[in-house]
C-alpha positions as CSV (number, residue, x, y, z in Angstrom):
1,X,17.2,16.3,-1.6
2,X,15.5,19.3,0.0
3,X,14.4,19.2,3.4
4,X,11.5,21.8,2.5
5,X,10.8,19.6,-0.7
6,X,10.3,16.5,2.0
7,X,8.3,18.2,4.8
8,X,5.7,19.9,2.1
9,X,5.4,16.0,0.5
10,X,4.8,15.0,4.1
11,X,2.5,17.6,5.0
12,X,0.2,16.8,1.8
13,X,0.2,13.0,3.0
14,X,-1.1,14.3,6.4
15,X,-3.6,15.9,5.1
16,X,-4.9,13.8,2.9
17,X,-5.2,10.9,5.3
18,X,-6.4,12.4,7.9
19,X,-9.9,12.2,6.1
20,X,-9.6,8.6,6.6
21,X,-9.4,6.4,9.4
22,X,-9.1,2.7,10.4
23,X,-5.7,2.8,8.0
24,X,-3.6,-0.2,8.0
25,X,0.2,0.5,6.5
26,X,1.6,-2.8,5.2
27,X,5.4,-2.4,3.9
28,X,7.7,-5.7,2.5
29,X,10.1,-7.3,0.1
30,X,9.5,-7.7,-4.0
31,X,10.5,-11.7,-3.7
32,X,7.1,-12.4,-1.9
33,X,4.2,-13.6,-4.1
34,X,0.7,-14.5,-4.5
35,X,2.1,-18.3,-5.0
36,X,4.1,-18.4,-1.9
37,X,2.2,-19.3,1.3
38,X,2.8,-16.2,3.2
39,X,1.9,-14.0,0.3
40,X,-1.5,-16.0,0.2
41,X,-1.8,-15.2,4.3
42,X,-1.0,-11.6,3.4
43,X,-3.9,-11.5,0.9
44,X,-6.1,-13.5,3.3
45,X,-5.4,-10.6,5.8
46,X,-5.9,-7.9,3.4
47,X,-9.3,-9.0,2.4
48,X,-10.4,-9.6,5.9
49,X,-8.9,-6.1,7.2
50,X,-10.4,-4.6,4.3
51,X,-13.8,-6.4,4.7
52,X,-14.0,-5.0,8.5
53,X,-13.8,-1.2,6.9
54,X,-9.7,-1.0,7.3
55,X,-8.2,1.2,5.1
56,X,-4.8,-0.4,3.5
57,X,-2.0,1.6,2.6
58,X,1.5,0.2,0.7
59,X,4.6,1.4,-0.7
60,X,2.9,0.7,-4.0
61,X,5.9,-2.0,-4.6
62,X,5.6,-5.4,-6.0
63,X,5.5,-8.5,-4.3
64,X,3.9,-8.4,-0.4
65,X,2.6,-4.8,-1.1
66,X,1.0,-6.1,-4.9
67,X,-0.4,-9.2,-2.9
68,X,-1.8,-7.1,-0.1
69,X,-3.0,-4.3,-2.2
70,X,-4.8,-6.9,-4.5
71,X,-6.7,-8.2,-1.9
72,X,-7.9,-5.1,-0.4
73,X,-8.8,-4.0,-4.1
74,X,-11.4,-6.8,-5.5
75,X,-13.1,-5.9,-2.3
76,X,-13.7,-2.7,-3.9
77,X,-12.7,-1.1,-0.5
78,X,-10.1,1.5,0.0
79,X,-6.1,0.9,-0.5
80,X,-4.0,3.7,-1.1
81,X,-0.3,3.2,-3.0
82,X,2.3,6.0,-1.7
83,X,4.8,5.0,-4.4
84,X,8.8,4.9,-3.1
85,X,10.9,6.9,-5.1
86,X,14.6,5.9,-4.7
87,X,17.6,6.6,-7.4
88,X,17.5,3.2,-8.6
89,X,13.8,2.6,-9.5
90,X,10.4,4.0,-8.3
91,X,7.8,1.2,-7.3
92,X,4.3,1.6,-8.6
93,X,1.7,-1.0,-9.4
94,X,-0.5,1.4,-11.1
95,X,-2.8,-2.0,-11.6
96,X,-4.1,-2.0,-8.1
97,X,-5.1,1.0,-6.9
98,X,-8.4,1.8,-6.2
């Protein structure tokens, strides 16, 4: 990978967020879900932090992020997905971005 490839990626980010404020990153593990009870407390949170004007931003992966991003989203607030690319698999949940 490219260092100059990373730092201009990272320098978009920057300047894209900083027109928002009040942002909330949430990061986690695929094998968390809506059924389980901490991926209902993580959906709980997301709605209230998202409710109270927080912004929420995720690694746009499944499980926690999906949950957290789900919650933020049928509060028609904002929630922002910066998808992770790795060699194996990208996670996106196109579904839930708003």
């Amino acid at each position: 990978m490219k260092i100059d490839v990373v730092e201009s990626e990272l320098t978009n980010a920057a300047k894209l967020l900083d027109n928002f404020s009040n942002n909330i990153t949430i990061f986690g593990v695929e094998r968390i879900n809506q059924e389980r009870d901490s991926g209902k407390k993580a959906y709980q949170l997301s709605k209230l932090l998202s409710d109270n004007r927080f912004n929420i931003l995720t690694g746009a992966g499944s499980g926690i992020m999906q949950v957290t991003n789900q919650g933020a989203f049928f509060l028609l607030d904002v929630s922002f997905c910066l998808p992770i690319i790795t060699y194996f698999k990208t996670l996106a949940q196109q579904s839930y971005i708003s």
